[in-house]
N, C-alpha and C positions, 0 to 999 in steps of 0.2 A: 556429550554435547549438553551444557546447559543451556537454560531457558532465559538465563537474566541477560539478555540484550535489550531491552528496552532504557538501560543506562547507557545514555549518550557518549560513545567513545571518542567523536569527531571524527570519524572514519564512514562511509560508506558507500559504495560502489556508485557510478556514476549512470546518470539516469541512462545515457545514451549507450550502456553497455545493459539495457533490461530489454528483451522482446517478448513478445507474447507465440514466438515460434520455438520449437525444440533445437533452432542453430541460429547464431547470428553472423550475418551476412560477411563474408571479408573475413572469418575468422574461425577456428578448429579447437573445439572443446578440449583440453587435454586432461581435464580432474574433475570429476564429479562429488560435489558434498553433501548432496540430498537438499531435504526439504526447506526451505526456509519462510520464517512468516513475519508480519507485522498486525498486530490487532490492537483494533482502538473502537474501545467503549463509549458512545454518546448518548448524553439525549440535549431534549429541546430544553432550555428553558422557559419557563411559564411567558416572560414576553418576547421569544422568540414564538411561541405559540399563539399569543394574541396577534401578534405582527402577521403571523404568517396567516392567519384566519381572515385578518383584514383583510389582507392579500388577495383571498380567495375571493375576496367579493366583487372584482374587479376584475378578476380573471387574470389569463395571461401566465409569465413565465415568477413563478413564487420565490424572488429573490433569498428569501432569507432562510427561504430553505435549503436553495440551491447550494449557497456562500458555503453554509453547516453543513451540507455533503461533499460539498469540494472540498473542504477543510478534514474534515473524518478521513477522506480517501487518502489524500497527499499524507499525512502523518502515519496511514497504514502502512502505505508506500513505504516511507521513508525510512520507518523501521525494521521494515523487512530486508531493507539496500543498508540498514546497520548490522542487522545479524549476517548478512553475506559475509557482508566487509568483518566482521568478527572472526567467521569460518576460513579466511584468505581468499576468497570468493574476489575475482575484478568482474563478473557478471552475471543476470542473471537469465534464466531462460524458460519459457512456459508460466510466463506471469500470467496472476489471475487474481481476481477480486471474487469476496463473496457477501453478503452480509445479511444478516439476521433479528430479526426485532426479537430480545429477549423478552421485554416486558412490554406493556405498553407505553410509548415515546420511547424508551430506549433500545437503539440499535447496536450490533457489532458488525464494522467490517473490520475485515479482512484481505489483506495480502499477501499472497504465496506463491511459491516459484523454486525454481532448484539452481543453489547456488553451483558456478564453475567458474573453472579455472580457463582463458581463451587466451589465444595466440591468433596474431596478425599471420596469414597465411602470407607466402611470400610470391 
């Protein structure tokens, strides 16, 4: 299994075939592929950093921090639903997010899950 999935194949499982359960609903696992992930390196930039400082003076919900972790997440995501689709993965099961500040301002998340193969039960 290589690692170079992060080269966009235009392929990748569809969201509503991902749970955060080890079965999904209406359907029976028939292949298991193991592990599969999506990782995505951020930091802030220096005026996302001012912006978001300002932010704080005001209180409330930190937009533009927000937007830069939705946007982190969804691309961890989505890479992780490309490496499935890579392995012939149509879903995936026991998703999970993680992430980590390597430095300071820069974080990784992370998503992971284990690619299968599912059938519509009949």
């Amino acid at each position: 299994m290589g690692t170079n999935y992060s080269a966009a194949t235009g392929r990748m499982v569809q969201h509503n075939m991902v749970t955060t359960q080890f079965e999904l609903d209406g359907y029976r696992i028939v292949r298991t592929f193991g592990v599969v992930r999506g990782i995505t390196v951020r930091s802030r930039s220096i005026f996302g950093t001012i912006g978001a400082g300002l932010q704080t003076l005001v209180g409330g919900n930190i937009t533009l921090l927000t937007n830069l972790c939705e946007k982190t997440r969804a691309e961890a995501f989505d890479l992780m639903l490309e490496h499935a689709a890579q392995l012939g993965a149509n879903a995936v099961v026991g998703a999970r997010y993680d992430a980590t500040e390597i430095m300071q301002g820069v974080t990784e998340v992370l998503a992971y899950g284990t690619a299968v193969v599912v059938e519509a039960m009949k």
